[in-house]
C-alpha positions as CSV (number, residue, x, y, z in Angstrom):
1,X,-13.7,3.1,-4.7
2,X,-16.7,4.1,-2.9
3,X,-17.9,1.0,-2.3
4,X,-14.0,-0.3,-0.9
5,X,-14.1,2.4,1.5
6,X,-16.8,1.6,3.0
7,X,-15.9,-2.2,3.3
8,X,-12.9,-0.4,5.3
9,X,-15.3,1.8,7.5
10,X,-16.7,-1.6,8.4
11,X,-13.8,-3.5,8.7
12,X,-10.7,-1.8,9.2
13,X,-8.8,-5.3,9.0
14,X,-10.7,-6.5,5.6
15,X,-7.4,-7.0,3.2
16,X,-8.9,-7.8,0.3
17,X,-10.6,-4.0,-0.1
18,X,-7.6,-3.0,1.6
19,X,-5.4,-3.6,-1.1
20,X,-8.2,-3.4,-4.0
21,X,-8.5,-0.3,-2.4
22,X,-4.6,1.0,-3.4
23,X,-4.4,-0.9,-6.6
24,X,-7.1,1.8,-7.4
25,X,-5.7,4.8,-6.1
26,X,-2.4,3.6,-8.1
27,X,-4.4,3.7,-11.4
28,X,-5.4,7.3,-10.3
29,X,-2.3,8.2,-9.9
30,X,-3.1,8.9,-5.7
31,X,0.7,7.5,-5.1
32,X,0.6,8.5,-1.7
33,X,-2.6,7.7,-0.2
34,X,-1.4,4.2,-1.9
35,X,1.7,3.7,-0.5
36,X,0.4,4.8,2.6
37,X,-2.6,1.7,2.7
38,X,-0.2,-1.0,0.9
39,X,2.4,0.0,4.4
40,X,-0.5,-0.1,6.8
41,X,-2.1,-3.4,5.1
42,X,1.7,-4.8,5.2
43,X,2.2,-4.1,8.9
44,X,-1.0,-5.5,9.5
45,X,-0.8,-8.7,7.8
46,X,2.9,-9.2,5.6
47,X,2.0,-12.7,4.7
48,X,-1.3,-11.6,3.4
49,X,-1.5,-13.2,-0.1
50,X,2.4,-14.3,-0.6
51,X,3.8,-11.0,0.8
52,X,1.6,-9.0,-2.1
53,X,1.3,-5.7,-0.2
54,X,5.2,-5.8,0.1
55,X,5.8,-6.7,-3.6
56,X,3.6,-4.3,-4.7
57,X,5.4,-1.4,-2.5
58,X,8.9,-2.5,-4.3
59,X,6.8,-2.4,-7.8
60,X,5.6,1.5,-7.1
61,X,9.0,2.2,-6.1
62,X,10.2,0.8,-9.0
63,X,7.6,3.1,-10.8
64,X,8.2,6.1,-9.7
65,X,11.8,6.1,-9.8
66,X,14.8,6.4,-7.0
67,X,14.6,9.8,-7.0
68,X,10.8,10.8,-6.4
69,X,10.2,12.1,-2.8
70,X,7.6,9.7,-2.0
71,X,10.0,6.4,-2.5
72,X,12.4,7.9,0.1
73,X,9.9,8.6,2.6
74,X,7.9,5.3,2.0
75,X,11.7,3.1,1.2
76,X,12.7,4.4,4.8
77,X,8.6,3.8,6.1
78,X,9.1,0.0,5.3
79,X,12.6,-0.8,6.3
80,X,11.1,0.6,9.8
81,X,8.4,-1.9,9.4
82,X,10.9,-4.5,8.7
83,X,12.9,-4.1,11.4
């Protein structure tokens, strides 16, 4: 993780450690600070690699279930990005 950070402190717009980035806080269980990246990374780029960041964000959601806090907040975070 370390070493995708700093890739990031580098270059904020570098997707690829962007989104290796969250895939590794999702295996940490850092929900949050994933969802959080995977919105940014699909604001900054939606078509990056098929739409993955956006995929991915229905897959957590999916994860975690309709009724855990952070799927509301996050569920309402990317229809605002949508639209």
């Amino acid at each position: 993780m370390a070493d995708l950070k700093s890739r990031l402190a580098q270059n904020a717009e570098d997707d690829e450690a962007a989104y290796q980035l969250a895939v590794q806080q999702l295996s940490r269980q850092q929900y949050e600070a994933a969802l959080d990246g995977l919105l940014k990374l699909f604001t900054r780029n939606r078509g990056y690699e098929g739409g993955l960041p956006h995929k991915t964000l229905l897959q957590v959601f999916d994860l975690l279930g309709n009724d855990h806090p952070l799927v509301t907040v996050y569920r309402r975070k990317l229809f605002a990005a949508l639209y």
